[in-house]
C-alpha positions as CSV (number, residue, x, y, z in Angstrom):
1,X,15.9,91.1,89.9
2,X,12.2,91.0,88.3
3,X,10.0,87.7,88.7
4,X,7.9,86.2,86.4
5,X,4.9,84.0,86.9
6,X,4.8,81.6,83.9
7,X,1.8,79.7,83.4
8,X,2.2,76.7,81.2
9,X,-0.4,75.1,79.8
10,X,0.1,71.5,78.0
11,X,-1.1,71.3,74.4
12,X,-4.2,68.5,74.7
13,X,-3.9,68.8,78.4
14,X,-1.4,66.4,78.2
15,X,1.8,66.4,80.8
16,X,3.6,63.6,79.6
17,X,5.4,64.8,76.8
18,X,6.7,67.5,78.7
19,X,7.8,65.0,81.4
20,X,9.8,63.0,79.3
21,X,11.5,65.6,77.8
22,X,12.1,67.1,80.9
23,X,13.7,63.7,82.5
24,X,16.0,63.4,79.3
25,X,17.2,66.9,78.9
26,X,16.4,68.8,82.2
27,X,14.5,72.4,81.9
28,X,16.4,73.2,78.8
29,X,18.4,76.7,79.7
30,X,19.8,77.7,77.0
31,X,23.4,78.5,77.3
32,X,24.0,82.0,78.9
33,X,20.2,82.7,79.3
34,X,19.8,84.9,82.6
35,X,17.1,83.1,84.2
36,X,16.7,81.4,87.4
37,X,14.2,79.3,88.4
38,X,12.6,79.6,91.5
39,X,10.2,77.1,92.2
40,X,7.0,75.6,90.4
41,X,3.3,74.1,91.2
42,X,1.8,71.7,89.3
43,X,-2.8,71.8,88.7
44,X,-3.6,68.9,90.8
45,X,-5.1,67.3,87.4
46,X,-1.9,67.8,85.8
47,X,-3.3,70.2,82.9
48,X,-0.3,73.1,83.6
49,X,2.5,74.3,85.6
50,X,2.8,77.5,87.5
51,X,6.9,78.4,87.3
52,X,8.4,81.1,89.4
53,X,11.2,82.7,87.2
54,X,13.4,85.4,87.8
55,X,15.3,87.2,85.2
56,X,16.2,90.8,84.3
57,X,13.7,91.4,81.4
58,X,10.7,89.7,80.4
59,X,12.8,88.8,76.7
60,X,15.3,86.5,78.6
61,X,12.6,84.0,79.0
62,X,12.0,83.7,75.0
63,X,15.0,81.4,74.3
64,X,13.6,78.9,76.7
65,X,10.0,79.3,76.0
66,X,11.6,78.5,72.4
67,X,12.7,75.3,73.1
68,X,9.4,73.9,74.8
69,X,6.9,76.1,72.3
70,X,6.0,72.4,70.7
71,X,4.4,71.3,73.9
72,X,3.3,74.5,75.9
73,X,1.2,77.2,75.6
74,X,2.9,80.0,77.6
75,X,1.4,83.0,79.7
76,X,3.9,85.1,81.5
77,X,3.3,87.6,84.0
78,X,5.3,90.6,85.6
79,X,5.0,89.6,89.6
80,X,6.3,91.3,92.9
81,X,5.7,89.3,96.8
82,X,2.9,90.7,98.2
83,X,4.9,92.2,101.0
84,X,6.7,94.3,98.4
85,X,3.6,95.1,96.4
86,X,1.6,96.4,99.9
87,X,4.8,98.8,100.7
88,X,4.7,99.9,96.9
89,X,1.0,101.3,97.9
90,X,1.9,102.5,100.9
91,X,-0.6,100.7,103.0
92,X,1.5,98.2,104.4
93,X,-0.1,94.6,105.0
């Protein structure tokens, strides 16, 4: 199935909205959605979080991006592990 690298920046730099809606209501799945999450990495000054998603379509993230659009700016990107990406190109690593 395809990962995503999200990238979520907190509106005014600040995290701790986003915590405390986090420790009340968890990641905020909605019900059904076909996402996983993987893992995550916080900036060490605690401006945005880097989320590993993995999902079939880059459209199954939009119902959860919904329901933390108040507090986040969102990038997502398309990713692969580098081991698959350097066998994609033939080159090996």
């Amino acid at each position: 199935m395809p990962l995503f690298m999200v990238v979520e920046r907190f509106k005014n730099g600040n995290p701790a909205a986003v915590g405390e809606r986090f420790s009340h209501h968890g990641r905020i799945m909605p019900e059904g959605a076909r996402v996983e999450y993987i893992a995550s990495w916080m900036a060490a000054g605690g401006t945005c979080c880097c989320q590993l998603m993995e999902t079939p379509d880059r459209e199954s993230l939009d119902p959860w991006i919904a329901n933390w659009s108040d507090l986040v700016d969102f990038e997502v990107e398309p990713v692969v592990t580098s081991a698959e990406f350097w066998a994609r190109t033939g080159r090996g690593q």
